[in-house]
Residue, then its C-alpha position, 0 to 999 in steps of 0.5 A: x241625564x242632562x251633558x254639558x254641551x260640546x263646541x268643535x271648531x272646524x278650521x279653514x273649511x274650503x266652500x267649493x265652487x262645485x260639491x266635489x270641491x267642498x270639504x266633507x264636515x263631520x257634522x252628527x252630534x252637532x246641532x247648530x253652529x256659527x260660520x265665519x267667512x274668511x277674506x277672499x278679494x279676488x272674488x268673495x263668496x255670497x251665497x252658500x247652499x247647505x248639502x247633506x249626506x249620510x257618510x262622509x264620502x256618500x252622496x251628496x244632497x241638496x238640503x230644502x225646506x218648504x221654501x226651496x233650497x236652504x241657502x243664506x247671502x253671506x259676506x266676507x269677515x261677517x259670522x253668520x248662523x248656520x241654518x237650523x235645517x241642518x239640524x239631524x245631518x250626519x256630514x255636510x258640505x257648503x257651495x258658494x257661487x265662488x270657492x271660498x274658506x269658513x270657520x265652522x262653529x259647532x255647538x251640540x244642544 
């Protein structure tokens, strides 16, 4: 049975600078997405790693591959791909080296 693919946009999503100051993102049922780094001129995030979790409020972890940590160099007002990693995750959080805001895209296959 073929569906028609499903997008959600998740608004103003806060990268923490720290797990526990990351917002939870409902992610199951998604595939892939495109994230959208809002301005911060104080001190903008550059990097965001990806975590993973199986519930919303459960713990939190660092998503690798046969690379390492999964992680991509961002700028500010640039959109970006979210990694095909994530592919599978239930909930995930993003961790920037400074907190930040994202627009998240999401898009089921």
């Amino acid at each position: 049975m073929h569906t028609t693919p499903q997008n959600s946009v998740a608004k103003n999503v806060k990268v923490g600078a720290s797990i526990g100051a990351s917002d939870p993102v409902i992610f199951k049922g998604f595939t892939k997405g495109v994230m959208i780094l809002q301005a911060d001129a104080s001190s903008p995030t550059t990097t965001i790693n990806y975590y993973v979790s199986s519930t919303e409020t459960g713990t939190y972890y660092e998503l690798k591959n046969s690379s390492g940590a999964v992680s991509d160099t961002v700028a500010v007002e640039k959109a970006w791909p979210l990694p095909s990693e994530l592919e599978g995750a239930a909930f995930i959080k993003l961790l920037g080296n400074n907190a930040g805001v994202v627009d998240l895209h999401l898009i089921s296959s």
